[in-house]
C-alpha positions in Angstrom: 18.6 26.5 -5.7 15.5 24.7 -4.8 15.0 23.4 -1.3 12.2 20.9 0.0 12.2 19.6 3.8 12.1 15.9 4.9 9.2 14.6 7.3 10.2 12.8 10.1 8.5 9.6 7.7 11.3 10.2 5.3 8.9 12.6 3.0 9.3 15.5 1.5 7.1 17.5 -1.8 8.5 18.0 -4.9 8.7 21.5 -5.7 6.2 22.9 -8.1 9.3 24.2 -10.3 10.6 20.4 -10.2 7.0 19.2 -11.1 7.0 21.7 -14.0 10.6 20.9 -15.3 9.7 17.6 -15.2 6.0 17.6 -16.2 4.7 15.0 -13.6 1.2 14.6 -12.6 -0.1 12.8 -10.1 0.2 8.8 -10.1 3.9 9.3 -12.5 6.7 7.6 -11.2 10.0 9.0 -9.9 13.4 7.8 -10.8 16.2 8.5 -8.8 19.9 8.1 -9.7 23.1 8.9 -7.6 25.8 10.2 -9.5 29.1 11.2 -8.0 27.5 11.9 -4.2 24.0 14.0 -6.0 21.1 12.2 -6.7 19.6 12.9 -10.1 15.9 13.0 -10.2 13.9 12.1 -13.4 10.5 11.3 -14.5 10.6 7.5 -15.1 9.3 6.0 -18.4 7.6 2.6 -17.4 7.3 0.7 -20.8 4.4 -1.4 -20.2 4.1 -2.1 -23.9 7.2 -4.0 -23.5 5.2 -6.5 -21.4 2.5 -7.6 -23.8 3.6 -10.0 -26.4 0.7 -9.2 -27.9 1.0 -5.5 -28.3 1.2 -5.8 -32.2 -1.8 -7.6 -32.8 -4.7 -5.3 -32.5 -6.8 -7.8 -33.7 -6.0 -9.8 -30.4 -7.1 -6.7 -28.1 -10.3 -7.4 -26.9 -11.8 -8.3 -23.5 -12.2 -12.0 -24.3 -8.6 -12.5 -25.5 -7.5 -10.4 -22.1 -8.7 -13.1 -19.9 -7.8 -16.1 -22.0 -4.3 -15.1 -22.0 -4.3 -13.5 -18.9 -2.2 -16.5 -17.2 -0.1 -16.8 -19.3 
């Protein structure tokens, strides 16, 4: 089993084991899931693509078009 200890600000390191089962890097997010009293950690996925309605028109991908649709 692999052990970490909490800081008394709630912090602890990921093992480098965990970090290599998981391939994170720094800046990667961490999902956490509790499942029948464990908690499951996982590397999460963030889809950003998901957020641009405009991700299928390459056409539509330059700096320009960034900022005139950036309000929107």
């Amino acid at each position: 089993m692999i052990t970490s200890r909490l800081t008394s600000k709630a912090q602890t390191t990921i093992p480098q084991p965990v970090r290599a089962a998981l391939r994170l890097r720094e800046g990667d997010e961490i999902a956490y899931a509790i499942e029948a009293g464990r908690v499951v950690l996982t590397r999460a996925r963030p889809d950003k693509a998901a957020d641009d309605p405009f991700r299928a028109f390459a056409e539509w991908d330059s700096t320009a078009d960034t900022e005139a649709y950036a309000g929107l």
